[in-house]
DRENSEMAR-42597 format. One line per field, with one value per residue (C-alpha): x, y, z; residue in one letter. Coordinates in steps of 0.02 Angstrom, whole numbers, m for minus. Example, Ala and Ser with C-alpha at 12.3 -4.5 7.8 and 13.67 -1.06 7.14 Angstrom:
% residues 2
c1 (615,684) .
c2 (m225,m53) .
c3 (390,357) .
residu (A,S) .
END
This chain:
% residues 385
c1 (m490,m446,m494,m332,m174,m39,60,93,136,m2,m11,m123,m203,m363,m372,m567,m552,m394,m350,m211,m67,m181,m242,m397,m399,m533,m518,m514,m329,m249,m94,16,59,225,213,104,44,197,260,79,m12,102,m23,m87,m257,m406,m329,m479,m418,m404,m559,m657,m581,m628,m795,m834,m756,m865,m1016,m979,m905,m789,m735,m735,m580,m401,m500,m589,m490,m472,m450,m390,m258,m183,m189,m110,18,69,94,211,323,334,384,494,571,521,377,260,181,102,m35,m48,m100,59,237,285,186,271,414,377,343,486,598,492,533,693,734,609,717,891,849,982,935,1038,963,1091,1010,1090,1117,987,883,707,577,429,359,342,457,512,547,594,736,790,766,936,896,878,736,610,673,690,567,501,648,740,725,695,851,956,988,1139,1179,1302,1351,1261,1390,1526,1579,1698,1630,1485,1579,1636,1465,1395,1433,1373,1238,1159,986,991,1038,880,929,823,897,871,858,706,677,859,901,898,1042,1072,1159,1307,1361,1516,1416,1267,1422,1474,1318,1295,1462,1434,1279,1316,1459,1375,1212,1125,966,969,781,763,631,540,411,467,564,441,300,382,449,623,589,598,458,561,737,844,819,917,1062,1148,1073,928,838,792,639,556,436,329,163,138,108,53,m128,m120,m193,m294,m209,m100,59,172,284,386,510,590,512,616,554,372,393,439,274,128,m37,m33,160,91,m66,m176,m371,m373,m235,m255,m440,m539,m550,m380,m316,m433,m324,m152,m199,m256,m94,3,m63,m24,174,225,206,378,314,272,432,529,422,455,631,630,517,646,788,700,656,810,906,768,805,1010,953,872,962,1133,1212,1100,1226,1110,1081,1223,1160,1051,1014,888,822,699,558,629,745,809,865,1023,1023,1153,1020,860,730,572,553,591,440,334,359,301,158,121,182,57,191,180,351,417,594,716,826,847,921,841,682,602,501,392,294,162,245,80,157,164,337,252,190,389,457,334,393,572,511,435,580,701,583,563,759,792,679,710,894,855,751,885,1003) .
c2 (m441,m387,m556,m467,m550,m445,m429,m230,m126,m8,161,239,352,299,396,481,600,663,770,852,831,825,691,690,558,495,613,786,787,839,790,839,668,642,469,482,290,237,319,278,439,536,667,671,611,621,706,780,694,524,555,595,470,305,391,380,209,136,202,88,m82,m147,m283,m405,m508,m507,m627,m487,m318,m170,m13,49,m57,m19,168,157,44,145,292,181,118,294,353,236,213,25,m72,m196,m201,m333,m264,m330,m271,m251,m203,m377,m447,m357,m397,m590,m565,m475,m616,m747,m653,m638,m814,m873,m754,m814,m999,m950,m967,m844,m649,m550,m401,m304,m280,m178,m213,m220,m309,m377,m531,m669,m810,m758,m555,m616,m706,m569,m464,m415,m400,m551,m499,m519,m689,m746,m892,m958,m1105,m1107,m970,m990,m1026,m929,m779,m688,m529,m393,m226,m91,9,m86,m98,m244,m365,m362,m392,m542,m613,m603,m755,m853,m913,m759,m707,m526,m405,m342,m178,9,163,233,96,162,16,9,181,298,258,311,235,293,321,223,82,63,84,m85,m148,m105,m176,m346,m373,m341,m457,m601,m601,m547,m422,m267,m244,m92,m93,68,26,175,286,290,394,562,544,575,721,610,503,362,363,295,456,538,422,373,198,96,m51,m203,m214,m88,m123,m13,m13,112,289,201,204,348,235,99,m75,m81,m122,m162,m235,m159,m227,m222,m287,m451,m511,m537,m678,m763,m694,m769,m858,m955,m914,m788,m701,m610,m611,m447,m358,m209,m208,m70,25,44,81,220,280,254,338,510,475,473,590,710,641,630,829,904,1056,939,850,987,1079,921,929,1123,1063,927,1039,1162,1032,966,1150,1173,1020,1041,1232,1203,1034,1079,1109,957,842,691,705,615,647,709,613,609,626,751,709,549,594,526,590,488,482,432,350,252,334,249,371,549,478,444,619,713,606,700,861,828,752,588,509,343,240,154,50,71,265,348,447,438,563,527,673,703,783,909,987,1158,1247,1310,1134,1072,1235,1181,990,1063,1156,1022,910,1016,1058,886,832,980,933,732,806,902,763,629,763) .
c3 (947,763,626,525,531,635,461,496,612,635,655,785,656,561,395,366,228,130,m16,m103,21,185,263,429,556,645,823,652,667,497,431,314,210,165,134,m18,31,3,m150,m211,m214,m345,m383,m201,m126,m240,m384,m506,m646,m593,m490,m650,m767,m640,m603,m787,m801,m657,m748,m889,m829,m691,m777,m889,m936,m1038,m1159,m1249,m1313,m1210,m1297,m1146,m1107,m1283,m1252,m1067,m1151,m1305,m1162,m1079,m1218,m1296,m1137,m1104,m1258,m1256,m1368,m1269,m1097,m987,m873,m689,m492,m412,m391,m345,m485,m600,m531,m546,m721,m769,m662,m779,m959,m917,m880,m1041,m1159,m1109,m1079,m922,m730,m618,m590,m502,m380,m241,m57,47,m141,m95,m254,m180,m41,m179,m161,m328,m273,m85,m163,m278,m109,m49,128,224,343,247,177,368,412,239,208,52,m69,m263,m339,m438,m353,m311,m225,m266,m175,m253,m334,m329,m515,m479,m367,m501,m646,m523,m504,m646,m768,m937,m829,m791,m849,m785,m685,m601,m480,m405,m486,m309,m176,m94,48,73,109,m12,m108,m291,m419,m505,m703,m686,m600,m721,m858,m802,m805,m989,m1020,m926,m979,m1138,m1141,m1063,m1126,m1015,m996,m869,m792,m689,m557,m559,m430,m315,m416,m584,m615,m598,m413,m486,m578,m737,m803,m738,m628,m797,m880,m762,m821,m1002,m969,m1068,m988,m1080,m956,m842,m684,m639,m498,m365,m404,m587,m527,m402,m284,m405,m404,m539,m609,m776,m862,m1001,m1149,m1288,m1460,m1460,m1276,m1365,m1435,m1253,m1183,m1320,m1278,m1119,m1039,m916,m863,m729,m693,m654,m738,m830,m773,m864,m689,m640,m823,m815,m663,m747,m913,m823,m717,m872,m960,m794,m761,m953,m972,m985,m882,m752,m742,m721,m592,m488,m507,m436,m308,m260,m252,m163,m23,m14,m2,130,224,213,295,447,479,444,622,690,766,759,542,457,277,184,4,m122,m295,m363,m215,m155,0,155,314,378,571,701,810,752,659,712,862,777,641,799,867,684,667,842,753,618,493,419,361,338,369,250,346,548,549,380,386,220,137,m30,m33,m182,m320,m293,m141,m133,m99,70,115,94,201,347,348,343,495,571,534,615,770,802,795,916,1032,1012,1060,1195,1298,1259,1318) .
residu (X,X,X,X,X,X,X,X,X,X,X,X,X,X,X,X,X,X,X,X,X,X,X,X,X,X,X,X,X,X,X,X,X,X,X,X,X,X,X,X,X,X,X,X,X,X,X,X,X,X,X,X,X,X,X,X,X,X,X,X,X,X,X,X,X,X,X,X,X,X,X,X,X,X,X,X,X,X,X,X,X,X,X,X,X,X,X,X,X,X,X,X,X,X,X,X,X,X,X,X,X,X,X,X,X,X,X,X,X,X,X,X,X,X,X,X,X,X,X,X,X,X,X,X,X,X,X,X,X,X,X,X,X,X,X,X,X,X,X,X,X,X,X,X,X,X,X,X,X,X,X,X,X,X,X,X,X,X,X,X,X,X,X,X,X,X,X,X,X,X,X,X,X,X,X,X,X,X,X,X,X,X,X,X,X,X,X,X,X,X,X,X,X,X,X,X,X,X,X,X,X,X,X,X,X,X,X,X,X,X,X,X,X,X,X,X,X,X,X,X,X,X,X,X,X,X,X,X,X,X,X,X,X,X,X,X,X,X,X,X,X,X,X,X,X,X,X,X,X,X,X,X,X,X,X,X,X,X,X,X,X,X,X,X,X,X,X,X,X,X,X,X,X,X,X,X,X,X,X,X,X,X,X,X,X,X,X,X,X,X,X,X,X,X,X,X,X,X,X,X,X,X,X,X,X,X,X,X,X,X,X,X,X,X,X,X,X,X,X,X,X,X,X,X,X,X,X,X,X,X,X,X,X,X,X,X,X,X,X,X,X,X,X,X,X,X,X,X,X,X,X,X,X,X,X,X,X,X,X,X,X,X,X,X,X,X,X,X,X,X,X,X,X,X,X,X,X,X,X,X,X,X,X,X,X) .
END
């Protein structure tokens, strides 16, 4: 009898050894991972760099604390704002975390109480994030949320112009709603966020958990966009796999985040900034960037080939190497039959298959998912049939 709570839904795979897009389970089955922990693994298992730089980072301290100064943190951090085009950063461990915070500066900076997210929006299992959470499964069972939160239809220009009011702090949304489907956002939309939140007073934080870190093609998903955050969120593929996640703003939100109005034992520790700086260093090169966005289209043009005459695939969506498969029927069991194909996927939602894979892949590694993809519909099909 397991001493874990049942929180997940485990696979039957138990992972011994991995690297670069391939991942060994305990019976020598290999894998090819295309769920990149979860949008985590950005540069793929055991990448040299990051190897190297926490390596040499473990052979000089694990921690200490955020009382003394980190050289580190200051050079992950100046990476961050320059590449976001924003000025100051707050270090912590997780997406939801940084989520938390941003929720907290926001509210601080306005003096106003309302944050206004969206349907199918997915931020994080804090009371906090589970409120902002558009989805109410995962607010089911834990009695009344944190108050103020409201919920708007993701690209719906007018019922958000609706919503939000003189009482609203921010507007707190997913360029691409990972969780929720694979849905991207629209110019005209985040055109009326910019105008509403502009009018109103309020800020626009942009929750980069999923889509930053290069999995867009751009160092983060706004870039892809005429649209500039007053906050950004970041976590996941931050660390390639090291605990880690921030918060960034403009200049003006520093003086709502001094001594003693938020903090974290082990934020920014020494180990896992060693992590995101080789990340960083990796993602931020413009050669980079734009070999993921061929990649992307590649897999995508690859994926709308072999699937196109497939009655059971609705759609096909993505961005750069964040796509999903839209299904007429449930996804869970097509993901069951690749991992028996030697694929690993995930969902979004009941009917999308997700794929995150490392933005490391090679172009052959993305023609035999494809494959795989398309072998595994047809033969779903056939046994329904």
């Amino acid at each position: 009898m397991s001493a874990l709570f049942p929180t997940y839904q485990k696979w039957e795979i138990e992972p011994v050894n991995a690297n670069g897009s391939w991942l060994t389970d305990q019976d020598g089955k290999r894998y090819l991972d295309f769920t990149s922990g979860i949008g985590v693994l950005n540069l793929g298992h055991c990448y040299l760099s990051v190897k190297q730089a926490v390596e040499q980072q473990l052979e000089k301290f694990w921690h200490t604390s955020n009382l003394f100064q980190n050289k580190g943190q200051e050079e992950a951090a100046g990476l961050l704002a320059k590449a976001t085009g924003l000025n100051r950063v707050f270090f912590c461990n997780s997406g939801a975390e940084a989520n938390e915070a941003a929720i907290k500066l926001a509210r601080k900076a306005t003096g106003k109480s309302k944050i206004v997210t969206f349907h199918q929006s997915f931020h994080g299992r804090t009371f906090a994030t589970m409120a902002a959470t558009g989805q109410e499964k995962v607010r089911t069972g834990y009695g009344r949320m944190l108050e103020e939160f409201e919920y708007s239809t993701f690209n719906d220009s007018v019922q958000l112009a609706e919503i939000v009011d003189e009482n609203t702090a921010a507007v707190m949304l997913e360029m691409v709603q990972g969780e929720g489907g694979i849905h991207v956002a629209n110019q005209e939309f985040l055109n009326t966020i910019k105008e509403v939140c502009a009018r109103k007073g309020a800020l626009v934080i942009v929750d980069e958990i999923q889509t930053g870190i290069g999995r867009t093609g751009k160092p983060f998903a706004f870039q892809l966009f005429d649209f500039q955050p007053d906050i950004i969120t970041v976590a996941k593929g931050l660390g390639n796999g090291l605990p880690i996640g921030a918060v960034i703003g403009k200049e003006d939100l520093a003086a709502h985040f001094g001594p003693g109005s938020h903090g974290s034992t082990f934020g920014g520790n020494p180990v896992s900034i060693a992590a995101a700086k080789a990340v960083l260093q990796q993602i931020l090169d413009a050669d980079f960037s734009a070999e993921v966005s061929e990649k992307g289209q590649y897999f995508l043009n690859k994926l709308k080939e072999e699937l196109q005459y497939d009655p059971s695939v609705k759609e096909i969506r993505g961005v750069g190497l964040m796509i999903g498969i839209e299904l007429k029927e449930e996804a869970q069991p097509l993901l069951e039959k690749l991992q028996q194909e030697g694929l690993l996927t995930l969902t979004a939602g009941p009917n999308v298959l997700r794929l995150l894979p490392p933005l490391t892949a090679e172009k052959s590694e993305f023609s035999l998912a494809a494959e795989k993809i398309a072998k595994a519909i047809k033969t779903k099909t056939v046994i329904q049939g």
